[in-house]
N, C-alpha and C positions, 0 to 999 in steps of 0.2 A: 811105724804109724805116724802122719800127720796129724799134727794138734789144732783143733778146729777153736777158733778166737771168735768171744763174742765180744762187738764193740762197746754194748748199751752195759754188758757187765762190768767189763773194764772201765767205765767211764763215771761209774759209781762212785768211785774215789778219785774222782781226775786229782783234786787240790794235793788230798799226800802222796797221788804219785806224780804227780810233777815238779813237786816243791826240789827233790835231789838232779830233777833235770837244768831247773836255773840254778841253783848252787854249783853244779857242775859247768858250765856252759857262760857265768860270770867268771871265770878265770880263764877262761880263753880271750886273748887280749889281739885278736886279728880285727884289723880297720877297716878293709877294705875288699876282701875275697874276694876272690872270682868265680871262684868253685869252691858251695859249701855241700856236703853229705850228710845227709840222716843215715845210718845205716841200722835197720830195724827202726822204721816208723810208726809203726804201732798204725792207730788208728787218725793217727795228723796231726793234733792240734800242736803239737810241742815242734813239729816239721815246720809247718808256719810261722812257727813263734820265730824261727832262725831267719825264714824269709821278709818278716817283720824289724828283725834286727839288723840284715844288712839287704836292704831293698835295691839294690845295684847287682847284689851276685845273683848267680846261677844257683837257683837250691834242687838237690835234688833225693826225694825218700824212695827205699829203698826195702822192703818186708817181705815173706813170706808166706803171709797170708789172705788168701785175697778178700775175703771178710773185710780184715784190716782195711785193708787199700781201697775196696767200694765205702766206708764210710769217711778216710782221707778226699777220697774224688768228691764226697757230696761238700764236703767242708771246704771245698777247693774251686769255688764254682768257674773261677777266672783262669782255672791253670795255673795259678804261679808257681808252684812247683810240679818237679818232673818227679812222676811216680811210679817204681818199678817193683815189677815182683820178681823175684829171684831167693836164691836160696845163699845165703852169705857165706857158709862154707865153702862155696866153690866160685860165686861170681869173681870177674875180673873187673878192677875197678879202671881199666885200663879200655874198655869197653863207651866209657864218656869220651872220650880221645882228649881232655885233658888235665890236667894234673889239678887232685882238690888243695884247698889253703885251707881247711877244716873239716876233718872228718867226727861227728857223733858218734857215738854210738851208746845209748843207753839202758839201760836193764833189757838187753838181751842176749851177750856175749854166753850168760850161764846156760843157754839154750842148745850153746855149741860144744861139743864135744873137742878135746886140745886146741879150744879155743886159741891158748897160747902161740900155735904156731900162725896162727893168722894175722895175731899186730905186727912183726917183720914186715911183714908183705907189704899191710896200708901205710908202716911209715916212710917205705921205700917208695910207695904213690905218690906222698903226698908231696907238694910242690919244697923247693928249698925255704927255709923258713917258719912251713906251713905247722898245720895246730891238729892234735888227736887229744880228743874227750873220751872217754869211758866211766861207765858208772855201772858196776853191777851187784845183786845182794848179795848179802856174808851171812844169808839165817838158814844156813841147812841143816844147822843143829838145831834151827830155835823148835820150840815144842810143837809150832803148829806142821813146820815138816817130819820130824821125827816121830811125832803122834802120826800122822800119814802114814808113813811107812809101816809104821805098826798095827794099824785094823788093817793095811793090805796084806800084810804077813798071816792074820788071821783070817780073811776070805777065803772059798773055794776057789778062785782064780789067782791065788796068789802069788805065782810062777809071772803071770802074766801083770799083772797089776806091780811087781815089785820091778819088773822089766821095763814099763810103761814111765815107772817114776824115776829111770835112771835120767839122770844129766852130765852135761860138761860139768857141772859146779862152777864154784868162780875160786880164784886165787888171793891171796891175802896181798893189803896192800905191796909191801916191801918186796913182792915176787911183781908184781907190774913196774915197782919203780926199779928195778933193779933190770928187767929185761928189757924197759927203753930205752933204759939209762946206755943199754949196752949197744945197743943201735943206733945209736947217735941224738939221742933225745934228752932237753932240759926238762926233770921230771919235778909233780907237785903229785903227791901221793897222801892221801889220808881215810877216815873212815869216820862215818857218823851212826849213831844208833839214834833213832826215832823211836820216839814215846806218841803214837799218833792215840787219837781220843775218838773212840769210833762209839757211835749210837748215842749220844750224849743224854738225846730226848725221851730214851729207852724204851724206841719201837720196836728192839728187832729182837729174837729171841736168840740169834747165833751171829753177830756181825763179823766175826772173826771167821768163821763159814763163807759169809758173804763176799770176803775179801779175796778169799783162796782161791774160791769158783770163778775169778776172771785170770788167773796164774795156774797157782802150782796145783791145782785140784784140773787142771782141764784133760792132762793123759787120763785120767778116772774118768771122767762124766764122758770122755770121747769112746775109751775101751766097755764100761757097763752102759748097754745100750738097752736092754733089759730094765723096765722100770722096778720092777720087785730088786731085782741085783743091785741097781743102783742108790734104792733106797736102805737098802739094809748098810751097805758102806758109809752112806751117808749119814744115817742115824747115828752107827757106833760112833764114826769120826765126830759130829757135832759134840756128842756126850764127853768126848776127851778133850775136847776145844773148851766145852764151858766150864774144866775142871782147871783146866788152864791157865786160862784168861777170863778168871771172874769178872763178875761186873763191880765196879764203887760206883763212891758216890756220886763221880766226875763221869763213866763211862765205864767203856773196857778199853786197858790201856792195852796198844797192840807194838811192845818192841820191836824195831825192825834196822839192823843193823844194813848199813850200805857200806861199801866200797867204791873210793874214786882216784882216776888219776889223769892229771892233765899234763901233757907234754909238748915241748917245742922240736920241731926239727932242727936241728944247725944247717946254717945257710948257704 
């Protein structure tokens, strides 16, 4: 089953979810590229941000969902970048005819199943010298996934629903810096946990809810099409959400640990 992307949900939280794409993307020290890649564009604006950064090269995004990619196009009215839809498990990046000096790729890699065997491949694309970014999350234990899993275990559809929420996952720092290290790559490897501060002004009765339904809540809301079905998943899950992630006096602090790693190819 393909997971159907809303842009206008995801973009709710643009600020903390872009804040680990420039942390990440600040340690890529390339001057002058020729060829930069987005791979998993999301919905654009962070794709621009790179064509913004090095206004000389070739940028080009690269997603699988065309949701995504028609509200990229709207944000994109000049073309400056090249926007593909393709499925990254299989694309050839060898299909540009040639070689990137910067390949992205940001909270999407968890999307892929043995992702792992796919960074060989790009840093073997990438030009001599060239730069690979990744950033993906480390919260598949945190509660708001683990609570998931668990009203799906208790649905009538539970076969299907626990199926639906399978992932690649993502790998812990030291397992990326160890396997580009082994590939020829100078590696910076670390991890940051976010305390973001969601609903501050205390309009929303489930902001932690809010969050999920542009991620990890979308295999749900795609598979229960059914409004009764979907509401009842939804209910219990919120109740486990606000048992969670109470509200203070600040907000609801919403943890969210990331992983990242930047590498160099040798030359």
């Amino acid at each position: 089953m393909s997971t159907r992307w809303d842009p206008n949900q995801y973009a709710k939280f643009a600020d903390e979810r872009s804040r680990p794409f420039y942390e990440l993307t600040a340690r890529v020290r390339a001057e002058a590229p020729h060829l930069v890649l987005d791979l998993g564009c999301g919905n654009g604006p962070l794709t621009l941000a790179l064509a913004q950064r090095w206004p000389d090269a070739r940028v080009v995004g690269v997603g699988s969902s065309q949701q995504m990619l028609d509200a990229a196009h709207a944000l994109d009215p000049d073309g400056r970048v090249e926007w593909i839809r393709a499925d990254l498990a299989v694309w050839d990046i060898d299909e540009l005819g040639a070689r990137p000096d910067v390949i992205v790729t940001n909270a999407v890699l968890q999307w892929i199943p043995n992702h792992l065997k796919l960074l060989p491949t790009w840093v073997d694309a990438l030009a001599p010298g060239g730069w690979l970014a990744l950033q993906v999350p480390g919260n598949f234990s945190a509660p708001s996934h683990r609570l998931m899993r668990e009203v799906a275990a208790r649905q009538p559809r539970a076969g299907e629903l626990l199926a639906a929420l399978e992932r690649g996952g993502s790998a812990e720092p030291a397992t990326y810096l160890q396997l580009l290290t082994r590939v020829g790559c100078v590696v910076d490897a670390w991890e940051t946990t976010y305390l973001h501060l969601l609903d501050r002004a205390g309009e929303q009765s489930d902001p932690v809810l809010e969050w999920v339904r542009s991620t990890g809540l979308r295999p749900v809301i795609d598979l229960l099409t059914d409004a009764a079905e979907r509401a009842a998943f939804v209910d219990a899950y919120a109740a486990e959400l606000r048992q969670a992630y109470p509200r203070t006096s600040a907000g609801v602090i919403l943890p969210f640990r990331r992983i990242f790693s930047v590498c160099q190819r040798f030359a």
